[in-house]
C-alpha positions in Angstrom: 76.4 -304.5 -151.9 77.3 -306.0 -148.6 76.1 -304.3 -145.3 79.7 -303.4 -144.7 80.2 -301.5 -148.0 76.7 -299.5 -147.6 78.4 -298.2 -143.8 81.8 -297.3 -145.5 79.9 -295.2 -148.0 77.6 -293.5 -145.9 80.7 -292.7 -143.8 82.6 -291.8 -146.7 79.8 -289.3 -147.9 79.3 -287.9 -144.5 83.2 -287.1 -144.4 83.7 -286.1 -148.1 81.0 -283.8 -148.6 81.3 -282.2 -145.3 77.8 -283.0 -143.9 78.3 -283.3 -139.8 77.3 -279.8 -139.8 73.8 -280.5 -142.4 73.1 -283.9 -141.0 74.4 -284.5 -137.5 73.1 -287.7 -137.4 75.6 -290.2 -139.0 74.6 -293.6 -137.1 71.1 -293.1 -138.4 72.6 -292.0 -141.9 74.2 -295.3 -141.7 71.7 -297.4 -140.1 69.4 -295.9 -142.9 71.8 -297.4 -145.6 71.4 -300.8 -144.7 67.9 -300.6 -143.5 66.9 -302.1 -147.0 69.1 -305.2 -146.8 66.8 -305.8 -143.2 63.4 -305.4 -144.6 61.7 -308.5 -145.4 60.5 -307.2 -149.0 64.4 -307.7 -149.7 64.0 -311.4 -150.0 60.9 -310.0 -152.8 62.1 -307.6 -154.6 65.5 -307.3 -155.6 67.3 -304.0 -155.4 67.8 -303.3 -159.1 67.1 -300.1 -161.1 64.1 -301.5 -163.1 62.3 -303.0 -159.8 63.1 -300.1 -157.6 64.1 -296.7 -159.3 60.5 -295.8 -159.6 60.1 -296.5 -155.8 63.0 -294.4 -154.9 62.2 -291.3 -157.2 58.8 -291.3 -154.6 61.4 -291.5 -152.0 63.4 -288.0 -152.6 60.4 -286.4 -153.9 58.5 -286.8 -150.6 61.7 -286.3 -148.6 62.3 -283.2 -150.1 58.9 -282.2 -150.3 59.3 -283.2 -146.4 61.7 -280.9 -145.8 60.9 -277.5 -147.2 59.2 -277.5 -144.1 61.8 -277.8 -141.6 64.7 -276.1 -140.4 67.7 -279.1 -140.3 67.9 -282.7 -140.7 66.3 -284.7 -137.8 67.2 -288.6 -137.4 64.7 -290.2 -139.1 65.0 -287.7 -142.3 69.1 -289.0 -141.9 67.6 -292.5 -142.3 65.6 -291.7 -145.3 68.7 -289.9 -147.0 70.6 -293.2 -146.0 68.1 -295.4 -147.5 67.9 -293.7 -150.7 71.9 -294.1 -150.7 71.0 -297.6 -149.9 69.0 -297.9 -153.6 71.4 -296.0 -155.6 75.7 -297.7 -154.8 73.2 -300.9 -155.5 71.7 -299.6 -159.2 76.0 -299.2 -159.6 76.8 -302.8 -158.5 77.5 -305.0 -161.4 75.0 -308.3 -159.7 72.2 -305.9 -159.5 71.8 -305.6 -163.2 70.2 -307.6 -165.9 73.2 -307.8 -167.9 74.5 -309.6 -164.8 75.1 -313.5 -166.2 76.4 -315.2 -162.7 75.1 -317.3 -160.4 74.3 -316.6 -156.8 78.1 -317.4 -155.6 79.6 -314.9 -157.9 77.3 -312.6 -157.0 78.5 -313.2 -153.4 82.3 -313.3 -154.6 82.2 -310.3 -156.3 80.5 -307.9 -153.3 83.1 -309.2 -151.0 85.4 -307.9 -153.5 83.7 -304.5 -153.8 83.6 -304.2 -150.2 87.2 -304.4 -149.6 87.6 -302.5 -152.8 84.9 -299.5 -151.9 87.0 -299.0 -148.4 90.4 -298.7 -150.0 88.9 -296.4 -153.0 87.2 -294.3 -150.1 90.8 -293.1 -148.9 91.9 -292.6 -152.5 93.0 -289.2 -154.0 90.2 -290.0 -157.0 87.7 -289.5 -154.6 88.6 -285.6 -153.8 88.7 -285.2 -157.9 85.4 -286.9 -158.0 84.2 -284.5 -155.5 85.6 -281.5 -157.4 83.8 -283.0 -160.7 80.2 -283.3 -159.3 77.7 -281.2 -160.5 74.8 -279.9 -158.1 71.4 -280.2 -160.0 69.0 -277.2 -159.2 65.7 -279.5 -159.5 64.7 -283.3 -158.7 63.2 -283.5 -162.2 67.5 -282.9 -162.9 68.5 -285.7 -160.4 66.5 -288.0 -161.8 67.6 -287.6 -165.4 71.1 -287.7 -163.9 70.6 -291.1 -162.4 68.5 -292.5 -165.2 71.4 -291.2 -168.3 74.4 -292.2 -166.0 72.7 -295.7 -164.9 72.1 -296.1 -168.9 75.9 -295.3 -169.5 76.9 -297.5 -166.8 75.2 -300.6 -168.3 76.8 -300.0 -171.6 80.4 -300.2 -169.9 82.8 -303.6 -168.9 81.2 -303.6 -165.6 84.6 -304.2 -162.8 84.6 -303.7 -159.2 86.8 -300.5 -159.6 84.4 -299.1 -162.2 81.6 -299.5 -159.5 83.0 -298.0 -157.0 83.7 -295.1 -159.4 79.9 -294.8 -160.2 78.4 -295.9 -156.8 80.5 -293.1 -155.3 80.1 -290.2 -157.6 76.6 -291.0 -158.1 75.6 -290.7 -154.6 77.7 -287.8 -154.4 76.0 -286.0 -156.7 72.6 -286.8 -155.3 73.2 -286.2 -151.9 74.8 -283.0 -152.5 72.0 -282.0 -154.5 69.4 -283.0 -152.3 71.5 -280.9 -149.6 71.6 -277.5 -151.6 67.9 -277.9 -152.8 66.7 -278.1 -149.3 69.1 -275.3 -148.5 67.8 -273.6 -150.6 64.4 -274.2 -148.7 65.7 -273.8 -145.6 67.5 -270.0 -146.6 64.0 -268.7 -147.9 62.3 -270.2 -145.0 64.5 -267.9 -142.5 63.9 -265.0 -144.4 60.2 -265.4 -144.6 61.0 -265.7 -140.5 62.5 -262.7 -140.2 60.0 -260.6 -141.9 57.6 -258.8 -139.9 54.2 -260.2 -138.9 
């Protein structure tokens, strides 16, 4: 995905899930979701599920593990969030698969349709059913059977720029908003262990 599509999600996600209150960071969020595209290991290794998934399940273990130790979300943690985005609306973009056949300029072609695509989709109605449809998971060991059965799904379909957007959005809802409530979670027992007594 384009730099330009990675901002409009992480807007997007920030606004549809309700976050400025969690995470009231939302230029790092989105500098974080184009940090990868900046790093010279992009020009190395390419931002596909089977180079990188293995890389970015290290990535929410360690930011969650991370953050059962703190109270809120602090700028860098919004960049680590944004960077994980980053990984996952790319896993859902049809030229960062195997079953991907084109050459370079198609590749270029097609994410300049998906970004003006992703921005109109954004604003649609499908988005707030989307939202209503996502399921939190309770555990990362659940997110990352999530992503693994719905990246597997999502290789088995026509791939189309519409169908991407449909994935890259509801997948990085889903994650996000599970990542969210699972440090939530953290952060709710962490007060009451606070409160107790010495």
């Amino acid at each position: 995905m384009r730099k330009k599509s990675h901002i409009s999600l992480a807007v997007g996600l920030m606004d549809k899930l309700q976050l400025e209150d969690t995470m009231n960071h939302k230029l790092t969020f989105c500098f974080g979701s184009i940090l990868p595209d900046c790093k010279p290991s992009f020009l190395t290794t390419p931002h596909t599920f089977k180079h990188t998934f293995e890389d970015v399940k290290q990535k929410i273990e360690r930011f969650i593990e991370k953050m059962k130790d703190m109270y809120c979300f602090g700028y860098r943690d919004c960049i680590r969030l944004g960077e994980i985005t980053h990984y996952l609306a790319d896993y859902f973009t049809f030229p960062h698969n195997e079953h991907y056949e084109g050459n370079l300029k198609e590749h270029c072609y097609y994410e300049k349709d998906l970004k003006f695509a992703l921005r109109r989709f954004l604003e649609s109605k499908e988005v707030m059913e989307i939202r209503k449809e996502i399921k939190v998971h309770d555990t990362k060991e659940e997110l990352f059977q999530f992503i693994e059965e719905t990246h597997r799904e999502y290789t088995k379909k026509k791939s189309m720029v519409l169908e991407d957007c449909r994935y890259i959005v509801r997948v990085c809802m889903e994650v996000v908003a599970s990542v969210v409530a699972i440090l939530q979670n953290s952060f709710v027992e962490m007060r009451e262990v606070l409160a107790q007594p010495v």
